[in-house]
PLY file of the C-alpha trace (Angstrom):
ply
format ascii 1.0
element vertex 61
property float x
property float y
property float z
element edge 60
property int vertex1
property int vertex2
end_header
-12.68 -16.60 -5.11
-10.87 -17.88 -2.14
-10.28 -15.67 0.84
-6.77 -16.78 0.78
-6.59 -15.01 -2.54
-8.00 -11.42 -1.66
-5.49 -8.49 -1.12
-6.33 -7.62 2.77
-5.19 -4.38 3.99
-5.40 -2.72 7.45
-6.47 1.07 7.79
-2.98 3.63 7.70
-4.07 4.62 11.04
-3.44 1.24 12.57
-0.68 1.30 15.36
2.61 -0.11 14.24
2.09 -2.66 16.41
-0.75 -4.10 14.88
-2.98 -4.22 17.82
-6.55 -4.26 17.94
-6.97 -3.86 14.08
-9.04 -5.15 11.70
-8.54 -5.94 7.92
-10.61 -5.39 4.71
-10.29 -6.81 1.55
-12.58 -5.50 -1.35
-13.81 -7.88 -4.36
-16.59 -7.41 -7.14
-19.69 -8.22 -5.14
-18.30 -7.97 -1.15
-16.37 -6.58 1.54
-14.77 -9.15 3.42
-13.71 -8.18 7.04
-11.21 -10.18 9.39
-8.99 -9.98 12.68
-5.59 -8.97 11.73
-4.73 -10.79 14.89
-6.34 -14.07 14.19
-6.21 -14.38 10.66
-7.24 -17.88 10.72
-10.50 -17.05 12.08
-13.70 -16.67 10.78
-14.45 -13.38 8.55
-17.18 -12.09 7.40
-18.71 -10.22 4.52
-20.95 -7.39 3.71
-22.25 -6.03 -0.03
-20.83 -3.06 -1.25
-23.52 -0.91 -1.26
-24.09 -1.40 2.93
-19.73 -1.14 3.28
-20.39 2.08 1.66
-23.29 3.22 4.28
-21.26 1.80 7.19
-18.23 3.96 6.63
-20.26 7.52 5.61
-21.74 6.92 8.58
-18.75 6.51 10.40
-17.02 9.46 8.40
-20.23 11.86 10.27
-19.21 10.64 13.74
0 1
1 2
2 3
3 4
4 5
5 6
6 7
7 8
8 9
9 10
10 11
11 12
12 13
13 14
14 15
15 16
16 17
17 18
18 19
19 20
20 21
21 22
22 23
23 24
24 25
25 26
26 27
27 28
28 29
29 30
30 31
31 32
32 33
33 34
34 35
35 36
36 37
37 38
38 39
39 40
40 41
41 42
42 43
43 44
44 45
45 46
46 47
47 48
48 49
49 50
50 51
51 52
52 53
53 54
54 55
55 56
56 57
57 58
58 59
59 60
């Protein structure tokens, strides 16, 4: 699948503006994570399984 086709989506706290944000998009076997300034740019990707340790461990801070 083509990054082009993944449904990104930025966090509902993001500022209106759009600043400083980053988006996710979520397929069967990956998280892909990009600049929602820079779109163009490189992203990059993480399994599922460590997406879900990053953000309960974010959740605790």
């Amino acid at each position: 699948m083509s990054t082009y086709e993944l449904d990104w989506f930025k966090s509902g706290n993001s500022s209106a503006q759009g600043d400083s944000c980053v988006e996710v998009a979520v397929a069967e076997r990956a998280i892909y994570v990009r600049d929602s300034k820079d779109v163009n740019r490189p992203h990059f990707a993480v399994g599922r399984e460590e997406w879900s340790r990053f953000v309960g461990f974010v959740a605790e801070v």
